[in-house]
N, C-alpha and C positions, 0 to 999 in steps of 0.2 A: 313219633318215636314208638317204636316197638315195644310192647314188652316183653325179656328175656328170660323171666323167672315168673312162677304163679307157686303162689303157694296157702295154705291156711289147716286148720286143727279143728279135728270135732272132736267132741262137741264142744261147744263154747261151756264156757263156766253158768253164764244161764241156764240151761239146758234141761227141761224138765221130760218132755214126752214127743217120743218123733210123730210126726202129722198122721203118719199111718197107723199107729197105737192109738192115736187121740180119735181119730176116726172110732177104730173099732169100741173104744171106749165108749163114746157117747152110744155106739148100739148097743150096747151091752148094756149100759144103766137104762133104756130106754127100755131095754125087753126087762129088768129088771125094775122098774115102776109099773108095766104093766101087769106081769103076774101078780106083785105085790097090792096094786091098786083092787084087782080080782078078789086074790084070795083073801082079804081082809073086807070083804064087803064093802067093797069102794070107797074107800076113807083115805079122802089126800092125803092126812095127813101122816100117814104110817106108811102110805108110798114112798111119799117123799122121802121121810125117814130112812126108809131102808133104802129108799136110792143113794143118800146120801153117805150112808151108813158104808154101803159098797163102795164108791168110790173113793173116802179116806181109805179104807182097806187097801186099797189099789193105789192110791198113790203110798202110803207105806211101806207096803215090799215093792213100789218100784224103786221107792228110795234107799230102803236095805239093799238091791240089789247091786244099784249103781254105785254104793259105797263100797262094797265087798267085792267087785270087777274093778272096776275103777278104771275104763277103758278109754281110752284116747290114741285118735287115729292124726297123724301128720302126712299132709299132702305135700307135695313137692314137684311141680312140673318146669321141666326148661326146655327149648328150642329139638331136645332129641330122647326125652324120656321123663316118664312118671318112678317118681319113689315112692312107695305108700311102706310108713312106718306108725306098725299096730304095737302099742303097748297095752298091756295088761296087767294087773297086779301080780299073776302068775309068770309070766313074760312078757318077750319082745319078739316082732318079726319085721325084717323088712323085705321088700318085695323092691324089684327096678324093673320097670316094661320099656323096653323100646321101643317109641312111636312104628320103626318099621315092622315090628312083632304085631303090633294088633290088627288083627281081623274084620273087627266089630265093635263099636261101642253102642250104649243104648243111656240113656237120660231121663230123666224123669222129673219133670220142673214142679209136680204137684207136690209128692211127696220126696222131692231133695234128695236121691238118690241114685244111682246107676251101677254100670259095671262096664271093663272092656272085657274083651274075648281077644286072647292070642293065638295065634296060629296051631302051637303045642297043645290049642284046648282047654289051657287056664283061664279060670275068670278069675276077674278081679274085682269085688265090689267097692264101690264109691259113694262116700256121704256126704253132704254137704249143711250146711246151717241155716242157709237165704235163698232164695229164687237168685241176687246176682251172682255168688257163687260161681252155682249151674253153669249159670250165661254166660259168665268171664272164662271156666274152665270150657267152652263149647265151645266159643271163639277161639280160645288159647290152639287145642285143640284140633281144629279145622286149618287155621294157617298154618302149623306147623306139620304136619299129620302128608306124610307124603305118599 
């Protein structure tokens, strides 16, 4: 059996840090333990400290920031077009592409992401929660996609 409808919402209610922040995160505490480790005349233990120290920092305003956006995107694909409907605490937008409209799309299965490109030139970016996601919207995508 076919499936006729794909749909899902990011971010999930888990949702703490996308794979691509987290990335940058850990370098950033990393270059952050080392100066610290340095400049304190190599004393683990005030490295760590202030590594640590930065990262609660970091997750705090990411946390303030997420509560004050309060951003949530709804995906919606069927047999002849994507809905992408972006809410925010300031508004709403909703977008409708039709499969024959797009030109391009691009995916990104590490960090759960993409975008299509339509014809007009618009992009459209795409976020996903899971690696299946991706994979179900690819496939979805590909059979239907003429």
């Amino acid at each position: 059996m076919v499936q006729q409808k794909l749909s899902w919402k990011f971010p999930k209610n888990n949702f703490v840090l996308l794979r691509l922040e987290l990335i940058f995160l850990i370098i950033i505490a990393a270059i952050v333990f080392v100066f610290s480790y340095y400049d304190f005349d190599q004393r683990w233990f005030l490295a760590i400290l202030f590594t640590v120290i930065f990262i609660s920092i970091y997750f705090l305003i990411s946390a303030i920031v997420q509560r004050i956006r309060l951003i949530r995107e709804t995906y919606t694909i069927t047999p002849t077009h994507i809905e992408i409907h972006r809410q925010h605490r300031f508004g709403s937008k909703k977008h409708k592409v039709h499969f024959k409209d797009i030109k391009h799309h691009k995916l990104d299965k590490t960090f759960l992401g993409g975008y299509v490109l339509t014809h007009g030139g618009k992009k459209h970016s795409l976020y996903f929660n899971s690696r299946k996601e991706v994979e179900r919207f690819e496939s979805f995508l590909k059979r239907h996609k003429k």
